[in-house]
SETI-319667 format. One line per field, with one value per residue (C-alpha): residue number from 1; chain; z, y, x. Coordinates in steps of 0.001 Angstrom, whole numbers, padded with zeros to 6 digits. Layout:
N
num <- NUM, ...
cadena <- A, ...
c3 <- Z, ...
c2 <- Y, ...
c1 <- X, ...
***
This chain:
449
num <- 1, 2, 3, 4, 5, 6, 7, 8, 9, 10, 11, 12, 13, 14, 15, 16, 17, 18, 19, 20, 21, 22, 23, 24, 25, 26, 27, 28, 29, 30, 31, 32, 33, 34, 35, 36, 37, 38, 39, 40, 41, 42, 43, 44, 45, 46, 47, 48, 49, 50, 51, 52, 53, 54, 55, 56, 57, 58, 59, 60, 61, 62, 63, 64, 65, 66, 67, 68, 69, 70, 71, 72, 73, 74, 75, 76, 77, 78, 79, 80, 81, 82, 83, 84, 85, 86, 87, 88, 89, 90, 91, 92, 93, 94, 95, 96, 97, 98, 99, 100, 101, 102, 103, 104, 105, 106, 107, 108, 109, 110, 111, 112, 113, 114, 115, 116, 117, 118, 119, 120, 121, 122, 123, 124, 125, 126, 127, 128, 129, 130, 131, 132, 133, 134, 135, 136, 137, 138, 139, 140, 141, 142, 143, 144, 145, 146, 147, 148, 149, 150, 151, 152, 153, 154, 155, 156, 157, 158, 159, 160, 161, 162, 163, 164, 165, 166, 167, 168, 169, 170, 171, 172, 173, 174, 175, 176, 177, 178, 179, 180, 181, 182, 183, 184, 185, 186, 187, 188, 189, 190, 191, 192, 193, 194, 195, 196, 197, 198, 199, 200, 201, 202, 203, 204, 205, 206, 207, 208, 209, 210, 211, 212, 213, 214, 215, 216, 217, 218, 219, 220, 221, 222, 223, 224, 225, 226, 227, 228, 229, 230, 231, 232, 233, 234, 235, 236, 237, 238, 239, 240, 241, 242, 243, 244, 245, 246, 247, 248, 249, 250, 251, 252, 253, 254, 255, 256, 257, 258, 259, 260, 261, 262, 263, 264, 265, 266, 267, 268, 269, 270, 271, 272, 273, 274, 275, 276, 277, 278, 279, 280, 281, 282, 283, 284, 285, 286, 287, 288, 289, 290, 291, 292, 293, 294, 295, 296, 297, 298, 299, 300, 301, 302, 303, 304, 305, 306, 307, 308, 309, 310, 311, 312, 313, 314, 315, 316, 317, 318, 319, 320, 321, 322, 323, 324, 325, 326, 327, 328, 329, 330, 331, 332, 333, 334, 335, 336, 337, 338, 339, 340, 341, 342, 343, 344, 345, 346, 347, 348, 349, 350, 351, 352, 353, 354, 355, 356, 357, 358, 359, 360, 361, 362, 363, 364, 365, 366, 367, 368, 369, 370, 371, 372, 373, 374, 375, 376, 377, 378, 379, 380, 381, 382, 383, 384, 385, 386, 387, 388, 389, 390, 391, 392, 393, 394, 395, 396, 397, 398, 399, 400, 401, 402, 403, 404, 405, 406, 407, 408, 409, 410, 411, 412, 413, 414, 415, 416, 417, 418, 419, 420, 421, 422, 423, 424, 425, 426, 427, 428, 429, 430, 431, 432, 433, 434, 435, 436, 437, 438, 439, 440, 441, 442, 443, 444, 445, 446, 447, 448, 449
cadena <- A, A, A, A, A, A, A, A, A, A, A, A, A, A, A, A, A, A, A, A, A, A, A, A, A, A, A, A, A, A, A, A, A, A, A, A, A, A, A, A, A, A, A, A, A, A, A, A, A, A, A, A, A, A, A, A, A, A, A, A, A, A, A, A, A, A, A, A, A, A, A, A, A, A, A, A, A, A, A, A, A, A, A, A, A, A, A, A, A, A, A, A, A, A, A, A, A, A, A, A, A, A, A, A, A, A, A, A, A, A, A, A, A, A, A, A, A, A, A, A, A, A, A, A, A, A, A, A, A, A, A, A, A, A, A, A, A, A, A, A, A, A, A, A, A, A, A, A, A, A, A, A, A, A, A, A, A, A, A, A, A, A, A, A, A, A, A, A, A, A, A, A, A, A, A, A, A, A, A, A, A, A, A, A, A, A, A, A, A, A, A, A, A, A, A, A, A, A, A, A, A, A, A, A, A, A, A, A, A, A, A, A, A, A, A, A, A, A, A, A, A, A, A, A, A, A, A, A, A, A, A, A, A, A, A, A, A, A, A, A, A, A, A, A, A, A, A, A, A, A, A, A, A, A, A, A, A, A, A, A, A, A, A, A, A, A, A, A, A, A, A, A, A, A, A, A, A, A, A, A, A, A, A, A, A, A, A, A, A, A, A, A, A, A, A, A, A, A, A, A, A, A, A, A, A, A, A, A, A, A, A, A, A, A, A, A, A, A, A, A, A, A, A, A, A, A, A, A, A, A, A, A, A, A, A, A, A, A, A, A, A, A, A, A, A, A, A, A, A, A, A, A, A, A, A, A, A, A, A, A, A, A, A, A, A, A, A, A, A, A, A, A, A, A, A, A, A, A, A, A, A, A, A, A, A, A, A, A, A, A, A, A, A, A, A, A, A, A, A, A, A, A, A, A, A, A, A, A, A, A, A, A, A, A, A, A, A, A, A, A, A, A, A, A, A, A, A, A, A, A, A, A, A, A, A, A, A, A, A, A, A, A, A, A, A, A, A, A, A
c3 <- 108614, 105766, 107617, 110303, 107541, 106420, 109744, 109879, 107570, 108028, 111169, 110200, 107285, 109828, 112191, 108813, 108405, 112123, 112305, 108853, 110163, 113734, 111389, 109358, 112182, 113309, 109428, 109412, 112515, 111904, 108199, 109971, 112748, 110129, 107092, 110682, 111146, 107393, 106828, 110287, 109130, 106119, 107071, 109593, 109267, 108981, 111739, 112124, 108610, 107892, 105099, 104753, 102746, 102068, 099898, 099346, 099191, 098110, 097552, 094076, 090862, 090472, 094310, 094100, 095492, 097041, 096833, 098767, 097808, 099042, 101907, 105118, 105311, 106945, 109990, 110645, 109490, 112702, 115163, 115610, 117478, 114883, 113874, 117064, 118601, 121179, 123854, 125149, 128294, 126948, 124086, 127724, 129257, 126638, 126275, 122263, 120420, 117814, 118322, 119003, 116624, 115491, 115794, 117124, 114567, 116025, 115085, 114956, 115727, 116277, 115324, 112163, 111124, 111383, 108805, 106632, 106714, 105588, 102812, 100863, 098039, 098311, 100388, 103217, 106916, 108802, 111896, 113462, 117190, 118325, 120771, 118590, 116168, 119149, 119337, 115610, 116173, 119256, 117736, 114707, 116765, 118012, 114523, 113624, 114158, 112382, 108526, 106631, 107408, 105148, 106536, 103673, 104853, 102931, 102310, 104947, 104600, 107335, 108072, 111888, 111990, 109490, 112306, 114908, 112983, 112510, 115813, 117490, 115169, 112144, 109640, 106421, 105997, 102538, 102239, 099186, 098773, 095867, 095903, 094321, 096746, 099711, 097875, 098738, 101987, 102494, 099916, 101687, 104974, 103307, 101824, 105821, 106911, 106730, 104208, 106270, 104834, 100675, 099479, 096525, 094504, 094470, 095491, 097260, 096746, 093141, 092410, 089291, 088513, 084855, 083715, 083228, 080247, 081403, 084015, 085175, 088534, 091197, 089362, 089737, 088985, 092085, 090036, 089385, 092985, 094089, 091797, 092038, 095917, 095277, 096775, 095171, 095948, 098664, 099476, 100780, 103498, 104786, 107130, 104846, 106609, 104935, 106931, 105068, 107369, 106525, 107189, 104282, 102221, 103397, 100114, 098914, 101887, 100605, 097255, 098216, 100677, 098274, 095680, 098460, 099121, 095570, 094914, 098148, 097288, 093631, 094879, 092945, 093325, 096834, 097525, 094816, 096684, 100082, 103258, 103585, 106702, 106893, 109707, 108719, 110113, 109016, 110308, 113343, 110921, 108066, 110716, 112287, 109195, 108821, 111881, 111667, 112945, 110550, 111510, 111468, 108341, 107869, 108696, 107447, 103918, 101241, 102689, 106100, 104691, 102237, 105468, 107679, 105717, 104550, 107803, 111150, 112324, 115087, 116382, 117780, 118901, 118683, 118273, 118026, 114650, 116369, 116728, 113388, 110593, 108596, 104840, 104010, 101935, 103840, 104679, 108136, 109103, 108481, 110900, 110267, 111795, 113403, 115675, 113950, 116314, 116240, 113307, 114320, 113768, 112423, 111634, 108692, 108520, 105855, 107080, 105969, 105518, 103221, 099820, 101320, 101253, 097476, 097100, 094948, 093016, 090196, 091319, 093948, 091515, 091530, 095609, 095416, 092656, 094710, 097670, 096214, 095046, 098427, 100389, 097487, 099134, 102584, 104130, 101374, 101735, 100762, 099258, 096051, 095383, 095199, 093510, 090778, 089973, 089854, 090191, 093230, 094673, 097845, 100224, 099255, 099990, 103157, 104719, 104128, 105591, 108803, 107454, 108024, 104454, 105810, 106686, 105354, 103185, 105677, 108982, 107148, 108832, 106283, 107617, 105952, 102889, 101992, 102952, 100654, 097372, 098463, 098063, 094924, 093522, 093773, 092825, 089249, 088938, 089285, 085726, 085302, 083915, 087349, 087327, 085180, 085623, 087894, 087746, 085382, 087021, 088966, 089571, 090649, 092023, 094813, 095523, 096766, 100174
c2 <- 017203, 019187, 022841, 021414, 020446, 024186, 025578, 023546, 024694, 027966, 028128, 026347, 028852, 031589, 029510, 029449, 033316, 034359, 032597, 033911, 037789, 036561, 035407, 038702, 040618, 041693, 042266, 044704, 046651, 046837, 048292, 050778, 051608, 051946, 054191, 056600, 057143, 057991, 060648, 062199, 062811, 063783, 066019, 067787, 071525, 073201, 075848, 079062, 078650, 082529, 084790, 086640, 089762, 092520, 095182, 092742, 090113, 086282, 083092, 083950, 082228, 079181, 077894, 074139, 071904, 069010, 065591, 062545, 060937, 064177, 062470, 063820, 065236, 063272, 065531, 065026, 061302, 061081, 061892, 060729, 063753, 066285, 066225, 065055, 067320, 069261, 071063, 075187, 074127, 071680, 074931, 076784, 074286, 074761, 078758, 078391, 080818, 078911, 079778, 076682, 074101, 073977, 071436, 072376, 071267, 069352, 070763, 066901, 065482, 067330, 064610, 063796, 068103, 068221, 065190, 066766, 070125, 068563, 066990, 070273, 070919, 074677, 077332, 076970, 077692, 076424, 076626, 073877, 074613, 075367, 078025, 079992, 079785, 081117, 083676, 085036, 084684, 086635, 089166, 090006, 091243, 090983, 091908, 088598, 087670, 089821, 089120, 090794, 090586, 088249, 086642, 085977, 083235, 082149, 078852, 077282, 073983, 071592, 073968, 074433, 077772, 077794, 075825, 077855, 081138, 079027, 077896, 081262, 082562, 083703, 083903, 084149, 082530, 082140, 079812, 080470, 077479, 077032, 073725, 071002, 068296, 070469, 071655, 068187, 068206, 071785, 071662, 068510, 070507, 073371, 070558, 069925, 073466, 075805, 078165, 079461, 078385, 079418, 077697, 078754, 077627, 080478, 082026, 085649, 086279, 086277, 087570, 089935, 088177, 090672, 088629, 084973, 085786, 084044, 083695, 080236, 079055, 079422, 082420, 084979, 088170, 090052, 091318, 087555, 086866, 089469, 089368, 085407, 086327, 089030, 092173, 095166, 098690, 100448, 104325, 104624, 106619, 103811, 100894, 097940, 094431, 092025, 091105, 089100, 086584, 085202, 084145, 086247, 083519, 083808, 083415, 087101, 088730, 092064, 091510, 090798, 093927, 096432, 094884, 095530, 098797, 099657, 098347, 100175, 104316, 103085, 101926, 098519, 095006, 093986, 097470, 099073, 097415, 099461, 099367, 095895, 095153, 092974, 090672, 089521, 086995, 088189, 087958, 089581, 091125, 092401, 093756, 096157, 097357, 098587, 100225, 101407, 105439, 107958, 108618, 104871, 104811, 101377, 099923, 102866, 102239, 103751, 100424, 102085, 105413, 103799, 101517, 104110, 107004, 104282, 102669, 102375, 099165, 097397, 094466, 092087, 088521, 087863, 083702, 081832, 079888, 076886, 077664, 076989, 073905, 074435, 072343, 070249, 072341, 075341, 077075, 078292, 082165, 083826, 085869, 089634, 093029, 092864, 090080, 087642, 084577, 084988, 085777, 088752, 088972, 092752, 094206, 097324, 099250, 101685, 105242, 106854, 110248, 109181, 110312, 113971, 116035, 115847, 112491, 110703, 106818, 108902, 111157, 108184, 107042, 110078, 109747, 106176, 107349, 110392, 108324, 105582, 108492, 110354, 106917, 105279, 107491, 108068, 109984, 112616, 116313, 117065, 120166, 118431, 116272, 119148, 121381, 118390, 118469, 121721, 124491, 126604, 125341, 123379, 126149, 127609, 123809, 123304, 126603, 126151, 122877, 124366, 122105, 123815, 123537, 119955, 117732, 114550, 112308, 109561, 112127, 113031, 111245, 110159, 112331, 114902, 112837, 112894, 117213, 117778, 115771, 117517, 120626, 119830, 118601, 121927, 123934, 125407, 125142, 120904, 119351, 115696, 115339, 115148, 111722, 109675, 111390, 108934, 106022, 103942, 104514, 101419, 101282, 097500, 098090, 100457, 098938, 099972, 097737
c1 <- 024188, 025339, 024715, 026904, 029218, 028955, 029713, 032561, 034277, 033289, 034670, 038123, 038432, 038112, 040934, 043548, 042926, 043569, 046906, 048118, 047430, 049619, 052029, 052372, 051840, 055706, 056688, 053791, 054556, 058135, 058220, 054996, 057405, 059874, 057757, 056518, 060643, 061234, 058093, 059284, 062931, 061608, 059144, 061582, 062042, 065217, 065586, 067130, 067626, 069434, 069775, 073291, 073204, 076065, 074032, 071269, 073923, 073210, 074787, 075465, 075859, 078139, 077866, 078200, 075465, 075974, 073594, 073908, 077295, 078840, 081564, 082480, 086246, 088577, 088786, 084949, 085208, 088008, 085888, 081526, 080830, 081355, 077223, 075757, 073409, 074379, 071995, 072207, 073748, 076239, 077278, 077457, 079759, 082487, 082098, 080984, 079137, 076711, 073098, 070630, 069731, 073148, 075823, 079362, 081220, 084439, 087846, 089247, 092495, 095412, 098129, 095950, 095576, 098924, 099588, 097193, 098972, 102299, 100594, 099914, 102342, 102692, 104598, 102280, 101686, 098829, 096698, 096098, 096328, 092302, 093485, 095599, 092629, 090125, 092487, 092054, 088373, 088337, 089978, 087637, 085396, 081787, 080119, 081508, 078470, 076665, 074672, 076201, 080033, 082014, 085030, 087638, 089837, 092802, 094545, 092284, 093652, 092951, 090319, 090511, 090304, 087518, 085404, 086414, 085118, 081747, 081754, 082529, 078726, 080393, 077223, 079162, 082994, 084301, 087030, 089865, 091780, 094163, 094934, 092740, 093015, 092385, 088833, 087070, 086862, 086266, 083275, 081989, 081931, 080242, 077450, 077004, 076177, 073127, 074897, 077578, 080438, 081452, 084293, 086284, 089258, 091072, 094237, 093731, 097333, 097340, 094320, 094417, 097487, 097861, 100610, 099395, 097370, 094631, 091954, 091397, 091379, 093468, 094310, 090841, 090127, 088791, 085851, 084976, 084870, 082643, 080622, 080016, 079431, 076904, 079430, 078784, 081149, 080560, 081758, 084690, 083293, 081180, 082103, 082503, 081445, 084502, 087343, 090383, 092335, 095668, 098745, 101452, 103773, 106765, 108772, 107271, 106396, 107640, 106241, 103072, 102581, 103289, 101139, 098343, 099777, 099660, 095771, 094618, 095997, 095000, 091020, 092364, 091695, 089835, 089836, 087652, 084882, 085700, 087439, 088495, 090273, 093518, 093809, 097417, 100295, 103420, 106908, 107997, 111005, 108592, 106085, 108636, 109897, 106449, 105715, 109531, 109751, 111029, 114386, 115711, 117185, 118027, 114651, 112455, 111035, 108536, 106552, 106655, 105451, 102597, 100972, 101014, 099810, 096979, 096183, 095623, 098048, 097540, 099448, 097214, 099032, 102307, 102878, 106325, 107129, 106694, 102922, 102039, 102574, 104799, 104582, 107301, 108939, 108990, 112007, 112621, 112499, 116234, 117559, 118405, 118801, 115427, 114083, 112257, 110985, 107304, 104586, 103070, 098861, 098368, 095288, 095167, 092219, 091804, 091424, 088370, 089479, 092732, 090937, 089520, 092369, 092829, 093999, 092367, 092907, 093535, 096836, 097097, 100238, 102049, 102246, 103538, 106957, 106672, 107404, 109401, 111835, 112614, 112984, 115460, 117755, 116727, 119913, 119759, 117748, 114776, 115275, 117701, 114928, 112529, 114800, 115177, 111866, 111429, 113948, 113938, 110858, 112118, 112279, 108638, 107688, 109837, 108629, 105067, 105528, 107589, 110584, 114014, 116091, 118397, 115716, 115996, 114118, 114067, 112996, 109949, 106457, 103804, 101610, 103889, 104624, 100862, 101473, 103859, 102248, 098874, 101205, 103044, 099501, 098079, 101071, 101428, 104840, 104794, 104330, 103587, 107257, 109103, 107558, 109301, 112864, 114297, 111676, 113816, 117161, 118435, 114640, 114899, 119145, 116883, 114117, 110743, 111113
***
């Protein structure tokens, strides 16, 4: 009696402990299911992960890292699609550029990039339409796509065209952005990416800004830049990989071009690192002052003669006003002499033989008051500006340059500019002193524009 007590109770004991385990059962297999999910995503590899490099370029010091409070921008926060995965043939379908593995980023809404735009406090002009941004993209070419070229893109703002460059394969984009509340969402797009995007509180347009005193953000020096991004110099010579892309303030167009003008005969700024190309919008009006023939007095300038002996200038797209978003508080174009309805995109390469005929950054400023001089006056000859600076010397100059004796100063070509300082460079009977014998007369009454 008492073994069948025993077995009794054995076998209820073993009853209890099979319907506890049925009980627990679903609790089990769902936080199982659940700890499988979590060592998967965790133990996921990063493809195509890719190294960029510009003279054994890196990331550099001071790149900010992200963690996991890092929040989408707005524009990606607008739309669910802007991570999801998309598939070779659906990339296909819509004509993009990103290699596999990596998400086409979604350039957002248009109504809400344009409210964002107007939000930004400065001077400002944006892109915001995706095909005019295709367009810039197009245009920088195939080795867009290549390692080591770095794509400078100012003032990004909303940052549609910054997608569009990443979407289109750009491998290296580096975003400047002045303005403080911009930064977030930029930097929170940059935490998203495999390393192509760099983004940068700084203005380009006042880099090496020597008169604030100080070095602080916005304001940068260009050395500080580069060096931060790992660029070192390059020969002038060589094919430098780094493109800029922007669109010119309009309050200082003028201004701002001859500072570039200046830094590029002078191996200054952006350019002591190489041959940086210029992918510019500027205004239709400032754009054919540049190009502007010799001959047209009225609209041919020292800033015609500087760009063209310098570059190679190409008009690329021409876009109305209208195309772009404007910030509240900018002023709409003026009318002048020339036509100004569109923003003109201009590239300026660098020519690589500029500094092999004897020019050099070091006599480059002696060409630029050489040049400012002769076109302050551009209806009067040649020959009394030569004679001023050094007595009967015009008509050796003018007849080794096949020049008859009344040319004017504003019928010369740049190609003949850069001639005749090449000349007067070599010539014994040029002193330094012709320099400075009219550069503080009415200096800022003339004008260098």
């Amino acid at each position: 009696m008492a073994v069948c007590r025993s077995q009794m109770s054995t076998y209820i004991h073993r009853l209890l402990e099979l319907a506890t385990a049925a009980s627990c059962c679903p609790i089990l297999t769902r936080q199982s299911c659940l700890l499988r999910t979590t060592c998967v995503a965790r133990r996921a590899p990063i493809t195509n992960r890719r190294a960029y490099s510009l003279d054994s370029l890196g990331s550099g010091p001071g790149r900010p890292s992200f963690g996991a409070n890092s929040q989408q921008p707005s524009v990606e926060r607008a739309s669910s699609s802007a991570l999801a995965h998309r598939n070779l043939s659906a990339v296909a379908a819509k004509g993009q550029c990103r290699p596999l593995s990596y998400d086409f980023l979604d350039l957002g809404d248009l109504e809400e990039n344009v409210r964002y735009a107007r939000t930004c406090r400065r001077l400002r002009r944006f892109i915001v339409n995706p095909e005019l941004a295709k367009v810039v993209a197009r245009h920088l070419g195939p080795d867009l796509q290549s390692a080591k070229t770095v794509v400078f893109e100012c003032n990004p703002g909303p940052g549609v065209l910054t997608k569009t460059l990443i979407n289109a394969g750009a491998q290296r984009v580096v975003a400047l952005e002045p303005e403080k509340n911009v930064l977030r969402d930029l930097r929170a797009l940059e935490s998203i990416l495999d390393g192509q995007l760099e983004v940068v509180h700084c203005d380009f347009f006042r880099l090496d800004l020597i008169t604030s005193g100080f070095d602080k953000p916005p304001v940068m020096s260009t050395d500080k830049l580069f060096t931060d991004l790992g660029i070192t110099e390059a020969n002038w010579t060589e094919e430098f990989p780094a493109k800029v892309v922007a669109i010119v303030p309009q309050n200082n167009e003028r201004g701002i071009m001859l500072k570039l003008a200046y830094s590029l005969f002078e191996r200054l700024s952006i350019y002591r690192y190489g041959r940086i190309e210029l992918y510019l919008f500027m205004s239709e009006r400032e754009y054919m002052s540049m190009v502007a023939p010799p001959g047209q007095m009225r609209h041919y300038r020292a800033l015609s003669v500087l760009w063209q002996m310098a570059c190679q200038i190409e008009l690329l797209h021409k876009a109305p006003w209208d195309s772009f978003v404007a910030s509240k508080h900018t002023k709409p174009p003026t009318k002048g002499l020339l036509p100004n309805d569109h923003m003109c995109l201009v590239r300026l390469r660098p020519r690589s033989d500029l500094f092999s005929g004897g020019l050099t950054p070091a006599n480059a400023s002696t060409l630029l008051v050489m040049v400012k001089q002769c076109m302050a006056k551009r209806k009067e000859k040649l020959i009394k500006k030569l004679n001023l600076w050094s007595p009967d010397s015009g008509s050796k100059l003018l007849f080794e340059l096949a020049l008859p004796e009344d040319v004017l100063t504003g019928n010369l070509h740049p190609w003949q500019y850069l001639q005749l300082f090449q000349l007067m460079d070599k010539s014994q009977e040029f002193t330094q002193s012709w320099l400075f014998e009219e550069i503080m007369q009415n200096s800022e009454r003339e004008g260098w524009g």
